[in-house]
C-alpha positions as CSV (number, residue, x, y, z in Angstrom):
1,X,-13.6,36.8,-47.3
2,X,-14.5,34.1,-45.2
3,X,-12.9,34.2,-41.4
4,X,-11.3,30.9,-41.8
5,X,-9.7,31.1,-45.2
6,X,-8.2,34.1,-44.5
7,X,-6.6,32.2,-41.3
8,X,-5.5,29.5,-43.8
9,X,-3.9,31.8,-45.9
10,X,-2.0,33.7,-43.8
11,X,-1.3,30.1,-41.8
12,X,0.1,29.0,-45.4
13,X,2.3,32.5,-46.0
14,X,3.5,32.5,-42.1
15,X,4.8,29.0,-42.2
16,X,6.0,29.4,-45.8
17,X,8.1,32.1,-45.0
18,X,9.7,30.2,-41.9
19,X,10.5,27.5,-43.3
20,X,12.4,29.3,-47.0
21,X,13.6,31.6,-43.7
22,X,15.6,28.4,-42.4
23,X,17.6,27.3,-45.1
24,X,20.1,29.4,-43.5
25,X,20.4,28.0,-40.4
26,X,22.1,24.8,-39.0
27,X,20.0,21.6,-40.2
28,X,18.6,20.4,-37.3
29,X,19.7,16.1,-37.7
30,X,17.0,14.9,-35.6
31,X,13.9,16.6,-37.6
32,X,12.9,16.0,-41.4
33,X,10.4,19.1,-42.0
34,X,8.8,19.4,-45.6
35,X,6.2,20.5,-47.6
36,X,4.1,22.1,-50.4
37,X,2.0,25.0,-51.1
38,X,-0.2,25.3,-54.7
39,X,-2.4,27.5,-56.2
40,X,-5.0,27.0,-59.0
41,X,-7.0,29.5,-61.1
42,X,-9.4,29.3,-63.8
43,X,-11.5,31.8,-65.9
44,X,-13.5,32.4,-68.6
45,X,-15.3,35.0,-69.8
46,X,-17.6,35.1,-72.9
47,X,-19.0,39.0,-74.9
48,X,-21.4,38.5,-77.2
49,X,-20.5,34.7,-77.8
50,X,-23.3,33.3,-80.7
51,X,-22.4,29.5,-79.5
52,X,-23.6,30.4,-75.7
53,X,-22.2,29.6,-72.4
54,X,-21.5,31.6,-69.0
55,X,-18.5,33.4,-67.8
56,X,-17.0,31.4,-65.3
57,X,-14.0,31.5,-62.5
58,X,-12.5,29.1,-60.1
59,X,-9.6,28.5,-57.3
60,X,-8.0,26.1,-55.4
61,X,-4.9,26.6,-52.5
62,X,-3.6,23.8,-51.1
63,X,-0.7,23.5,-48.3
64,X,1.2,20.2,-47.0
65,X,3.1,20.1,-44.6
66,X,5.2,17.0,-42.9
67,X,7.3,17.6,-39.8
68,X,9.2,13.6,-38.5
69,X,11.4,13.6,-35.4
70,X,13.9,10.5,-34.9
71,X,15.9,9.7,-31.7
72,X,17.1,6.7,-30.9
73,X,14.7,3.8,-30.8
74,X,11.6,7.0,-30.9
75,X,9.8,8.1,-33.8
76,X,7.6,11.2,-34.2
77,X,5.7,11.5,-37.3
78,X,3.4,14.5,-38.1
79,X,1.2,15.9,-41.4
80,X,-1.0,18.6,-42.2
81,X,-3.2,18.8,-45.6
82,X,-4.9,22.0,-46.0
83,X,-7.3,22.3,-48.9
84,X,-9.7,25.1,-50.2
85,X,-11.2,25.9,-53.4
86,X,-14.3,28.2,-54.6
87,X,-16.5,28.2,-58.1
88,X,-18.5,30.9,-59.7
89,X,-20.8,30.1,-62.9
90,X,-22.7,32.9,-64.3
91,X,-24.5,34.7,-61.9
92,X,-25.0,31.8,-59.1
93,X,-23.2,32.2,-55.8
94,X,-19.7,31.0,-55.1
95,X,-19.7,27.3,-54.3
96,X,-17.2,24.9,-52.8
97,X,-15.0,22.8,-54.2
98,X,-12.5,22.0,-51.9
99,X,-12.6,22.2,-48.1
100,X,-9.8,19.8,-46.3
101,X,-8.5,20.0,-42.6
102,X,-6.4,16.7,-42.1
103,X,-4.2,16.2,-39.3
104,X,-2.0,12.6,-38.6
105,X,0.5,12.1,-35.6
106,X,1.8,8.9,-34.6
107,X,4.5,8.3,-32.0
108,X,6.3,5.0,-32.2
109,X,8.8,3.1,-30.3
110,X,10.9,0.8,-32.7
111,X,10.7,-3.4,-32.2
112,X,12.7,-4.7,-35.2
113,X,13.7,-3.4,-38.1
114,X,11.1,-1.1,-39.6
115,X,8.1,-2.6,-37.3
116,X,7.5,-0.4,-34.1
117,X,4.7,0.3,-31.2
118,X,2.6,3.3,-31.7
119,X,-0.4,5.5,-30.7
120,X,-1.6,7.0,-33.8
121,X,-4.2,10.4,-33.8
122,X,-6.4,11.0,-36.8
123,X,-8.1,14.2,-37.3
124,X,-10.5,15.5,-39.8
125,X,-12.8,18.7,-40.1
126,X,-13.6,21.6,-42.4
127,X,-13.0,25.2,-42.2
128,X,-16.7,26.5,-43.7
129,X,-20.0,25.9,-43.9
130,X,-21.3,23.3,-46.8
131,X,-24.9,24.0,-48.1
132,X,-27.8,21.8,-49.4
133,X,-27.8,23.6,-53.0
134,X,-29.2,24.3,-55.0
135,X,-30.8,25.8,-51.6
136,X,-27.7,28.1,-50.1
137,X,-29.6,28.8,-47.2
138,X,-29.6,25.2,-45.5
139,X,-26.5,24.5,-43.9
140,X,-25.7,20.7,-44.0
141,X,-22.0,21.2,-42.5
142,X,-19.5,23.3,-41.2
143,X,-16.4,23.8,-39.2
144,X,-16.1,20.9,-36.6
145,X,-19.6,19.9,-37.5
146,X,-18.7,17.4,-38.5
147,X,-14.9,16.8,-36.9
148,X,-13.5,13.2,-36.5
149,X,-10.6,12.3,-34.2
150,X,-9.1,8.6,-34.1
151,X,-7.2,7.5,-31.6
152,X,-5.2,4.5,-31.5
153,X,-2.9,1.9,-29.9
154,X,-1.2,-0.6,-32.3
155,X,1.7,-1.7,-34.6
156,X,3.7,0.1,-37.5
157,X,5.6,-0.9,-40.5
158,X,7.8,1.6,-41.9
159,X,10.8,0.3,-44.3
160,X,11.5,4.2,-45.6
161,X,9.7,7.5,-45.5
162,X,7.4,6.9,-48.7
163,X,5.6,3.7,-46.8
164,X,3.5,3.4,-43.8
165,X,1.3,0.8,-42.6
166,X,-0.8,1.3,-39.4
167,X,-2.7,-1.3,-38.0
168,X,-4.4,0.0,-34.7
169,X,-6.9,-2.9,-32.7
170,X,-7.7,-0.5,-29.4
171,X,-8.8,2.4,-31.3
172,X,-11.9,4.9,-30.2
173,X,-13.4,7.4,-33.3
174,X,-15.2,10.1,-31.8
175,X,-17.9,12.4,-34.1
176,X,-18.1,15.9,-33.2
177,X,-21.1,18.0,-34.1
178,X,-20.5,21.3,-32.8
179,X,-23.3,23.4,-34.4
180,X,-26.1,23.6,-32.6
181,X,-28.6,23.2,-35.6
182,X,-26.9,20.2,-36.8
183,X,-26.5,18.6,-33.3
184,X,-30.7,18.9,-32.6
185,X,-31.3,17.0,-36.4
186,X,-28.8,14.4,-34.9
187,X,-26.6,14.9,-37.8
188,X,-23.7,12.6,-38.7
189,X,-24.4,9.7,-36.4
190,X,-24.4,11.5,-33.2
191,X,-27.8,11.5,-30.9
192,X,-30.2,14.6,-31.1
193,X,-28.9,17.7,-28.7
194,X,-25.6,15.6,-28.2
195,X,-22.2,17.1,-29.4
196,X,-20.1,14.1,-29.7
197,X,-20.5,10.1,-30.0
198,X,-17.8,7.7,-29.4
199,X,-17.3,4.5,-30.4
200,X,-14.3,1.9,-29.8
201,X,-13.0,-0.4,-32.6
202,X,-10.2,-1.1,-35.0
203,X,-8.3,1.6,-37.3
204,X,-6.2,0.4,-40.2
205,X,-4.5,3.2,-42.1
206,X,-1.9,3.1,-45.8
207,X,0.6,5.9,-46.8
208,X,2.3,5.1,-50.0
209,X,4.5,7.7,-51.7
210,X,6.2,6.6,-55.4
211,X,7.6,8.4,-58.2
212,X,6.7,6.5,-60.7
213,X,8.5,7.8,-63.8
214,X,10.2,11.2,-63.8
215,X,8.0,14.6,-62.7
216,X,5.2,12.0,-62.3
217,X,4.7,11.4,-58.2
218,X,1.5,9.2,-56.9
219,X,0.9,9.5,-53.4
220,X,-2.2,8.5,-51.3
221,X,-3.5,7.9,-47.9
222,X,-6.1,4.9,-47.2
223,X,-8.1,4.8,-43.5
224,X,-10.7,2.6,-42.7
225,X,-12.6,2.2,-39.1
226,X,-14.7,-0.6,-37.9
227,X,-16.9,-0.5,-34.9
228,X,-16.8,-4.2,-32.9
229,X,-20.2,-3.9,-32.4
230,X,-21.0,-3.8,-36.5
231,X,-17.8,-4.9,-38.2
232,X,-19.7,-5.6,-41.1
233,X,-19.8,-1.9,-41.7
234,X,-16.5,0.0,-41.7
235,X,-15.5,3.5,-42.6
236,X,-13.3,4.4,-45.2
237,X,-11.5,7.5,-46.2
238,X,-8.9,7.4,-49.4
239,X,-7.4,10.1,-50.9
240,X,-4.9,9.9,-53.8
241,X,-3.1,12.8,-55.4
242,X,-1.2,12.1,-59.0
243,X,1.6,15.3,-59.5
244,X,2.7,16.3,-62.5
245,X,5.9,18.5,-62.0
246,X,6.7,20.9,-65.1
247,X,9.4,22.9,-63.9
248,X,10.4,24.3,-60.3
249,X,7.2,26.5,-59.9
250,X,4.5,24.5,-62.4
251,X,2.2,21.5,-61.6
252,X,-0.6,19.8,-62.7
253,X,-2.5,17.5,-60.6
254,X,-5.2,14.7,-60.3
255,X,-6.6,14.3,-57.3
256,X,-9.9,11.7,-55.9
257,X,-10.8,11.6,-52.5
258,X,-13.0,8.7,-51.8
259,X,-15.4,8.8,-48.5
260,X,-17.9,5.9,-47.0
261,X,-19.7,6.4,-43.7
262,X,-22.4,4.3,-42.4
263,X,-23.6,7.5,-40.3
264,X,-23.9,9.9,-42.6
265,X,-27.1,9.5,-44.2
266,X,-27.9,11.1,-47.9
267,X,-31.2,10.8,-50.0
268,X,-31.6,8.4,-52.2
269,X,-33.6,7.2,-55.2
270,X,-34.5,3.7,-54.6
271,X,-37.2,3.1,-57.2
272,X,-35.4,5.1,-59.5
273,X,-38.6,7.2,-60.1
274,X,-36.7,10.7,-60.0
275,X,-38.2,11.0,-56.4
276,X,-35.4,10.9,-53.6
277,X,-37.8,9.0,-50.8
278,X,-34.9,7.7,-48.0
279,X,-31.9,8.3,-46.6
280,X,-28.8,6.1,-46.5
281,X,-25.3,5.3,-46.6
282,X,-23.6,5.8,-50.3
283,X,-20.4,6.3,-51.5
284,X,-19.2,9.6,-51.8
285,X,-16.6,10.8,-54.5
286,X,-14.7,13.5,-55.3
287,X,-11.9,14.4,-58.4
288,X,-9.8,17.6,-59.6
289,X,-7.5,17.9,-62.3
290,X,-5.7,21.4,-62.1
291,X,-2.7,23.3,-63.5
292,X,-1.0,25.7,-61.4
293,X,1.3,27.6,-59.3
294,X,3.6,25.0,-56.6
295,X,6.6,25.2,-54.2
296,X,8.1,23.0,-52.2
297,X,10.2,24.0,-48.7
């Protein structure tokens, strides 16, 4: 097994176990710590099956993890979104299908009411390497390659804990490419042999949590960047998650995550001959549905 998703796993089981551990200890009044772990399988397997098909097997672990600290007229809020899932059809190599590191902090100083002052970080990356398939041997990402951190000064609005707008005009994304391979094709917007490009502009970013009947929570988390030197081009992550809670250890979920980046540069069939002869700028989607085991601490 992979290096890194056996340090996610254990991450997931060492936290886990801390925070069921705590339930027995004085709650702490000026930290709000929660979160979720899930785990989703999938198999078939087909003998001598006259309609055809291929034995197949597939699974997903997620782990969530929000940690806010309130003080006085201070506010720290932090998350974690871990995400990993593999596939296996037939006799072709496992393949990704999940592979999430997303970290948020923002530190705020209330104004009025729920509006406050804040520096906000943003941080993205993967834990393994992503391949151009059906060729497995290209490697076309991997961990830190690329990473994105945002950085920002701006304003807040949080009325509750399910809803928070971030609006951040002094903000400065940096791209890392870290592999060296990737950093000589000048991968991902950065220049060839460099490591890491930064850029300053303005960072908007939407958390909305609802439930909006019983068992049935939508939650989501909408970024966008924009470069003052091209504002006509911004940068826009959005993830949304759609839970179904069965009973205290089954869930289903549907989950999209939603990515445009005017650096990262995939082929593309312009004539619409078949023939992929450029590169450019498209929008890149992904979407789950999955029934499995989940806990919440």
């Amino acid at each position: 097994m992979n290096k890194r998703v056996f340090n996610l796993l254990a991450l997931i089981f060492f936290t886990t176990t801390i925070a069921f551990g705590q339930n027995t200890q004085p709650k702490d009044t000026l930290w709000k710590v929660g979160g979720a772990i899930g785990f989703k399988f999938n198999q078939v397997a087909l003998t001598n099956w006259a309609a055809g098909g291929q034995n197949s097997l597939a699974w997903n672990a997620t782990f969530d993890l929000k940690a806010d600290y309130k003080k006085g007229n201070w506010k720290w809020d932090n998350m974690i979104h871990l995400g990993y899932g593999l596939s296996k059809q037939g006799d072709d190599p496992l393949n990704k299908t999940d592979d999430q590191i997303l970290l948020t902090s923002n530190l705020g100083y209330n104004l009025k009411g729920a509006w406050f002052a804040s520096f906000d970080l943003n941080f993205r990356t993967q834990f393994t390497d992503g391949y151009n398939l059906p060729n497995d041997s290209v490697v076309v990402s991997t961990f830190m390659s690329p990473g994105y951190l945002v950085a920002g000064f701006g304003i807040g609005y949080k009325p509750n804990d399910d809803f928070v707008l971030m609006i951040n005009p002094l903000s400065n994304k940096t791209v890392f490419v870290l592999d060296d391979v990737l950093s000589a094709q000048g991968a991902y917007g950065v220049d060839p042999n460099s490591n890491a490009k930064a850029t300053f502009g303005a960072f908007l970013s939407l958390y909305y949590k609802k439930e909006i009947v019983k068992n049935v929570t939508f939650n989501t988390l909408y970024t966008m960047y924009g470069q003052y030197d091209n504002l006509a081009a911004w940068d826009i992550n959005w993830d949304l998650i759609l839970d179904f809670k069965i009973n205290e250890f089954l869930s289903a979920n549907f989950t999209t995550n939603l990515i445009y980046d005017q650096d990262v540069k995939i082929p593309v069939d312009r004539t619409g001959d078949g023939v992929k002869e450029s590169f450019g700028p498209r929008t890149q989607f992904r979407q789950a549905l999955g029934i499995g085991l989940a806990a919440k601490f």
